[in-house]
C-alpha positions in Angstrom: 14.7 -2.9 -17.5 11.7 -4.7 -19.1 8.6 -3.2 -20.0 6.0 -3.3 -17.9 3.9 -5.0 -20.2 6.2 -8.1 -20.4 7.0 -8.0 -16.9 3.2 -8.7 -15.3 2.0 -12.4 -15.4 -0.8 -14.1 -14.0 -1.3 -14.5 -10.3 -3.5 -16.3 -8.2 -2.9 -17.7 -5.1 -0.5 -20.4 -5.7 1.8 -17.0 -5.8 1.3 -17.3 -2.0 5.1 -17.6 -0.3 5.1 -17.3 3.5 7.6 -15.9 5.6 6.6 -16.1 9.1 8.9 -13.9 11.2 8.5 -14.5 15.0 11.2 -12.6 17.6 14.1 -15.2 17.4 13.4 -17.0 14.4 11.3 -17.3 10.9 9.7 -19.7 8.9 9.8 -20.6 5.0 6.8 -22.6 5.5 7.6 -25.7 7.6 11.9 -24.6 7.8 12.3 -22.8 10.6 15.9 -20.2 11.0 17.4 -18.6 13.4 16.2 -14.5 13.0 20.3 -12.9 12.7 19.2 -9.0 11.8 17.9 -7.7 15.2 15.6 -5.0 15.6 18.4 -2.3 16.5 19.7 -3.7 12.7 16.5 -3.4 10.4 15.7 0.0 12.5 19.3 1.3 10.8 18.7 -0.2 7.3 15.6 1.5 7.3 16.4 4.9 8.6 19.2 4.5 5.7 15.9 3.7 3.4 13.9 7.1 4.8 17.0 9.2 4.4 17.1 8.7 0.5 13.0 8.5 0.2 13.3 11.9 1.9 16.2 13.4 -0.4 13.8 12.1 -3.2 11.1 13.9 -1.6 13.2 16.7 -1.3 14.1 16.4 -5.5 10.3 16.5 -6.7 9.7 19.8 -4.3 12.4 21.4 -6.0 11.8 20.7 -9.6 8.3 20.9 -9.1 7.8 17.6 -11.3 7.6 13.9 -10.9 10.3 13.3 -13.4 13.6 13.3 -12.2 17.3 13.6 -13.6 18.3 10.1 -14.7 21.2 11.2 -12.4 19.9 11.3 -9.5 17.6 8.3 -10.1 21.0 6.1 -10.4 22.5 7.7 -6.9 19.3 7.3 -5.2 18.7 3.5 -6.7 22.3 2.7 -5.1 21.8 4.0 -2.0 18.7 2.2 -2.1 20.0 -0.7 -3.2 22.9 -0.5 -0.6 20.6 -0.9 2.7 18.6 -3.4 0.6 21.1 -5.4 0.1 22.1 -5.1 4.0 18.8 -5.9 5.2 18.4 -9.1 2.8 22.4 -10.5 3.5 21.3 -9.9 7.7 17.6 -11.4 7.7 18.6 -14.0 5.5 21.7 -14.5 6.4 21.7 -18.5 6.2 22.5 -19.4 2.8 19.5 -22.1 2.7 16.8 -19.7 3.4 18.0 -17.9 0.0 18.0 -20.8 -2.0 14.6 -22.1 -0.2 12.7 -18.6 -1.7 14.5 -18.9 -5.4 13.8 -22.6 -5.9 10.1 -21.7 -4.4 9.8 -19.0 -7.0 11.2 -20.9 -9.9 8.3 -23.7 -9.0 5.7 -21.1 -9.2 6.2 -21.2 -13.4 4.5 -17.9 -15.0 3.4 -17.0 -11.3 4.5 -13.4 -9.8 5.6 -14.5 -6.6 4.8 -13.3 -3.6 7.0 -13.7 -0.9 4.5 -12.4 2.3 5.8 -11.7 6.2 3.4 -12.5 8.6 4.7 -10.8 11.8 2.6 -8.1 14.2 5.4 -5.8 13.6 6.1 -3.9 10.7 10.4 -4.3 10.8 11.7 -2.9 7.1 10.1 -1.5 3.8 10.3 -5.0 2.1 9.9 -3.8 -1.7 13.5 -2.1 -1.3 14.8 -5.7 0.2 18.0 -6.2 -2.9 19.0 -9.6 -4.2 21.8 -8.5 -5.8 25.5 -8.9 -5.5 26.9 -5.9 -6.3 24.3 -2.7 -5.0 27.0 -0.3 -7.0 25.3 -2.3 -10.3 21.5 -0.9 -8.9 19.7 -3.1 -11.2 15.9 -2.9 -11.1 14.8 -6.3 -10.7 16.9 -7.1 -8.3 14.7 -4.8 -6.0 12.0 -7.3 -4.2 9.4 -4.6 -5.0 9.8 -5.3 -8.9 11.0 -8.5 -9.0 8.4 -9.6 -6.9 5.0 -8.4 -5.6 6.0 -8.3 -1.8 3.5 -7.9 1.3 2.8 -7.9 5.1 0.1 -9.9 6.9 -0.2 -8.3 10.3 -3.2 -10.4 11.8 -0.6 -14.1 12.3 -4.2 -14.9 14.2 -6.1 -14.5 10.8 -6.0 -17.6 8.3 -5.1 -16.8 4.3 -8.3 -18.6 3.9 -10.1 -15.9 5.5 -9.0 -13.3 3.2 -11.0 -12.3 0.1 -9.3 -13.3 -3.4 -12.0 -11.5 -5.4 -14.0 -8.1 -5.1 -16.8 -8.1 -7.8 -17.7 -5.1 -9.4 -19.7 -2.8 -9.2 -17.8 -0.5 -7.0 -18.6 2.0 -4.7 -15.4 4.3 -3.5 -15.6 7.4 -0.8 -12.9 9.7 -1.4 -11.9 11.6 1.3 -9.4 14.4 0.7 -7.7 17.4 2.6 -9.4 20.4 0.7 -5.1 21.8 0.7 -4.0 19.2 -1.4 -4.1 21.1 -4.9 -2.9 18.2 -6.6 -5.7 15.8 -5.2 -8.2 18.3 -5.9 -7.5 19.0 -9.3 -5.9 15.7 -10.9 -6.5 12.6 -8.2 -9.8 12.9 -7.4 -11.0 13.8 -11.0 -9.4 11.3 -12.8 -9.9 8.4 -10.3 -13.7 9.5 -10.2 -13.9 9.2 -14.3 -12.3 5.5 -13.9 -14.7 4.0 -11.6 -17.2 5.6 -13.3 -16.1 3.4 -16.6 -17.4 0.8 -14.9 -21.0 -0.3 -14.8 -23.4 0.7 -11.6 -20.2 1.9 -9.8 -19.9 5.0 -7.9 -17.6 7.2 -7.1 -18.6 9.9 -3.9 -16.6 12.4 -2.2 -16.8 12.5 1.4 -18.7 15.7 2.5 -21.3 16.9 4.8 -24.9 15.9 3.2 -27.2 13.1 3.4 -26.3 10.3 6.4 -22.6 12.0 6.6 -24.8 15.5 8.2 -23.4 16.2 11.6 -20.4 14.3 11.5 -17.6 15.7 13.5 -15.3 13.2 15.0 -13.1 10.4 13.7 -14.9 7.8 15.9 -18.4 9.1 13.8 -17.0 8.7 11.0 -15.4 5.2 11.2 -18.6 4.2 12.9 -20.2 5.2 9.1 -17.6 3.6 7.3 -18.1 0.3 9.2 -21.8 0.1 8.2 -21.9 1.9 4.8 -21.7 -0.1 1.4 -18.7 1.9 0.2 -15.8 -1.1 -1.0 -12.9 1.5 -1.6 -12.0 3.9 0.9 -9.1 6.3 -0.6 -7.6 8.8 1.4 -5.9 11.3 -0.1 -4.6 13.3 2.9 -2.5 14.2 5.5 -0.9 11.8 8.5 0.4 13.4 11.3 2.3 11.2 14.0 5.1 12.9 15.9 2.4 16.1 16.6 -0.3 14.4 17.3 1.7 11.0 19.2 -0.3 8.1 17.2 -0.8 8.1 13.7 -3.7 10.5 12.8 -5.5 11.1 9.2 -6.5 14.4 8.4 -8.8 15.2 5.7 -11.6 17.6 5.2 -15.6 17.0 5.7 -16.5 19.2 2.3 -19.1 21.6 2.5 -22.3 21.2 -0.3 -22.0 23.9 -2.9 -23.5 27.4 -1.9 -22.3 26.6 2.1 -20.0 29.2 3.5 -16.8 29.1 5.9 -13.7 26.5 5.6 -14.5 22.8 5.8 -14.3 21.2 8.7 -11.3 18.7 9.4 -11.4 15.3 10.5 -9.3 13.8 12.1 -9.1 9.5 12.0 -6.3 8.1 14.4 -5.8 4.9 15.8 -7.2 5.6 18.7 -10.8 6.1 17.1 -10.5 2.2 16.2 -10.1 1.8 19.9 -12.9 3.9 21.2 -15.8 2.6 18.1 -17.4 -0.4 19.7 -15.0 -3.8 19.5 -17.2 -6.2 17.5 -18.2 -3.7 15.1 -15.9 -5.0 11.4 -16.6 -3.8 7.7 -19.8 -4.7 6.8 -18.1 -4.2 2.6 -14.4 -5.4 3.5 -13.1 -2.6 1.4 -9.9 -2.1 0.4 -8.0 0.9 1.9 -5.4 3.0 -0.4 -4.0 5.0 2.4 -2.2 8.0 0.2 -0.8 9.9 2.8 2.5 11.1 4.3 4.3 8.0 6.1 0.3 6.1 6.5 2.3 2.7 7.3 3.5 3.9 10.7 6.9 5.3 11.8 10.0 3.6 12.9 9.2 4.0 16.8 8.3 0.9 18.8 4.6 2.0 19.3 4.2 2.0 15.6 5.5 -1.3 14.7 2.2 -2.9 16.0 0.1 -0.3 16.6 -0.2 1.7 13.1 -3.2 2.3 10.8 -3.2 -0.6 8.4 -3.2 -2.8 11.2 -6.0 -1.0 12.9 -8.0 -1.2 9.4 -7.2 -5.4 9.0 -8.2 -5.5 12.1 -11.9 -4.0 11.5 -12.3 -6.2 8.4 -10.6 -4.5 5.7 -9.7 -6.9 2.8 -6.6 -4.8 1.5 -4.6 -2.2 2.6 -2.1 0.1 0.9 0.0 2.1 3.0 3.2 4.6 2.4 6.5 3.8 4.6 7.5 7.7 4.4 6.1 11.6 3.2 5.2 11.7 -0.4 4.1 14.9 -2.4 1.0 15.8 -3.4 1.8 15.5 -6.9 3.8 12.0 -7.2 1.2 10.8 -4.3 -1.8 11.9 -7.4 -0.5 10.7 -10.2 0.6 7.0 -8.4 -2.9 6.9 -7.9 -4.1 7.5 -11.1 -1.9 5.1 -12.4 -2.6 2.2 -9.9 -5.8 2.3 -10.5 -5.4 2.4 -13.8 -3.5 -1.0 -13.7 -6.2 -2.6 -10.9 -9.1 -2.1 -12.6 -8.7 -0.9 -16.2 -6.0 -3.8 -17.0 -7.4 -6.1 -14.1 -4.2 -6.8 -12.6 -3.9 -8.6 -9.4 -3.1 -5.6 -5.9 0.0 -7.1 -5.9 1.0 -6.9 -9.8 -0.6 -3.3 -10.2 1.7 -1.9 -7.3 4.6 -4.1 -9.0 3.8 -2.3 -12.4 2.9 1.2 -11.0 6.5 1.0 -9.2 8.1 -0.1 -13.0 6.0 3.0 -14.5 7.6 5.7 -12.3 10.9 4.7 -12.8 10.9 3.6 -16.4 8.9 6.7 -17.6 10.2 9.4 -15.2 13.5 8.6 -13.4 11.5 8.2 -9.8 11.9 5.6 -7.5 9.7 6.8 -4.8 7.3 4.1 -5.7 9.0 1.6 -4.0 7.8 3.6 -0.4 4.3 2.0 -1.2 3.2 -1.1 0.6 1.0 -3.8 0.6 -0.7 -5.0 3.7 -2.9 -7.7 2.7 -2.2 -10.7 0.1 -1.2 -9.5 -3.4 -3.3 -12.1 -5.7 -6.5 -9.6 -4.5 -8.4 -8.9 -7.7 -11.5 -7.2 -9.0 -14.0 -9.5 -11.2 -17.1 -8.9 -13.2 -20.3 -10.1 -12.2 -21.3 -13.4 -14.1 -23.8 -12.7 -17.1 -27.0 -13.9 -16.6 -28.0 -16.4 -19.7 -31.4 -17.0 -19.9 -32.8 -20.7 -21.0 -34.5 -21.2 -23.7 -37.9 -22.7 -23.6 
């Protein structure tokens, strides 16, 4: 596999590749084909997909470390690989609609594609889509999620014109944790805080109980905040409960100012609070949401194929959305993070290329392919930019 470094080009939004998906049929722009892989199909390939992000779950819990055995990075890349490979031969199963998306990406030049399905429903983790022949062979790039920069428009009623290309700096994240994540205390929060930091006029706040964030105690409070306040990152790094709570539910902790006693309080922000908060109210900063939590793209259920958090956050005006298809650890969930953001904003890559390249990283420098269970829920060519200089004239 490539370096990372030789693997990210440019992208802007001639990288744009549509894939409409309707409930009998799709569309590669104006050719329409028939949808083969029903729902019953892509529900099996990606149960097959959660079963091996779990046993890879399962492997960093036990060796207490990102970095796994080159062995079972190679078993879990095939099995990977194998319901990839499924999905891809099922959805796409007439030969034209193959050779439609590798002419279309062969057009785009230096471009980093990326292919985008616009659908309500959130039907199969995408980056683990395999255009390969042979899965036994589990070759990297064959994986959609680093050959491409894959993502999900969930709003079919909102235009790709409507979407923000650029966010200029400064920035201004809130950080909202679960005060029992050790590793998101320690590492994630502290090093993500010292990178916006780097940059000029931005902020970087954790979300606790003092100034306009007093007397907060609800989800629907809370969101009501966000919506109005000038933060342009929202990062959760947190828990999302589903099955317990029957909608997806982020939990994470309203810290208390030093010198206050007893245990923070814990907030919890389901989809139902985007309900309940007022229905015109939208982002007044369109931010972009990194949702690091267990499984924050929704289960497999029928509910949560159109009815999940990323969608609830487009929906109120967020720009960008990063979500997780199934539970991560504390400590892979940190340190992807770190080195995300790291790739966004130090080496200004595009949403789409950092994921692309933070995917690359884990599995290039530690054996772990559990990047691939991140998403993108928004176009990919969303950047950062620095304010223009102002030159003065001379008299």
């Amino acid at each position: 596999m490539s370096g990372i470094s030789s693997a990210v080009r440019h992208q802007t939004m001639a990288s744009f590749l549509p894939i409409l998906v309707r409930t009998e049929s799709y569309n590669i722009d104006w050719h329409q084909f028939k949808k083969s892989a029903t729902d019953e199909e892509l529900l099996r390939f990606t149960n097959g997909v959660l079963d091996s992000f779990w046993r890879l779950e399962k492997a960093i819990n036990q060796v207490k470390s990102i970095k796994l055995d080159a062995e079972i990075c190679q078993k879990e890349m095939k099995e990977l690989a194998k319901w990839g490979l499924a999905a891809y031969r099922r959805f796409f199963e007439d030969e034209r609609s193959r050779q439609i998306i590798e002419g279309r990406c062969k057009m785009m030049g230096s471009e980093t594609p990326a292919p985008t399905f616009i659908s309500e429903r959130v039907l199969f983790p995408w980056e683990v889509l395999y255009a390969g022949d042979n899965y036994q062979e589990a070759n990297p790039e064959m994986f959609w999620g680093l050959r491409y920069t894959p993502a999900r428009i969930l709003t079919p009623e909102k235009d790709i014109s409507r979407f923000l290309a650029e966010r200029t700096t400064p920035l201004d994240m809130m950080f909202c944790l679960h005060h029992g994540l050790r590793e998101a205390h320690k590492n994630e929060w502290l090093q993500i805080q010292k990178l916006i930091r780097s940059l000029q006029n931005s902020r970087c706040s954790l979300l606790s109980a003092v100034g306009k964030l007093t007397g907060i105690e609800s989800g629907e409070n809370l969101l009501d905040y966000f919506i109005e306040a000038n933060h342009n990152i929202l990062h959760f790094a947190c828990h999302c409960l589903s099955e317990q709570l029957e909608v997806d539910t982020l939990l994470f902790s309203m810290l208390k100012d030093e010198g206050q006693e007893g245990e923070p309080l814990v907030i919890q922000l389901g989809t139902i609070a985007f309900i309940l908060v007022k229905e015109d109210k939208q982002f007044q900063c369109q931010p972009l949401v990194f949702l690091n939590a267990c499984q924050s793209a929704g289960g497999t259920d029928a509910l949560r194929k159109t009815f999940n958090l990323p969608q609830m956050f487009i929906k109120r005006g967020a720009e960008a959305v990063i979500a997780t298809a199934c539970p991560v650890p504390d400590r892979f969930a940190a340190a992807f993070a770190q080195q995300f953001y790291t790739f966004f904003i130090e080496k200004q890559m595009t949403i789409g290329e950092a994921l692309q390249a933070t995917r690359k990283y884990f599995i290039e420098e530690y054996n772990n392919p559990l990047g691939l269970a991140y998403g993108l829920y928004s176009p990919a060519y969303y950047r950062l930019t620095q304010p223009l200089a102002t030159v003065g004239v001379a008299s």
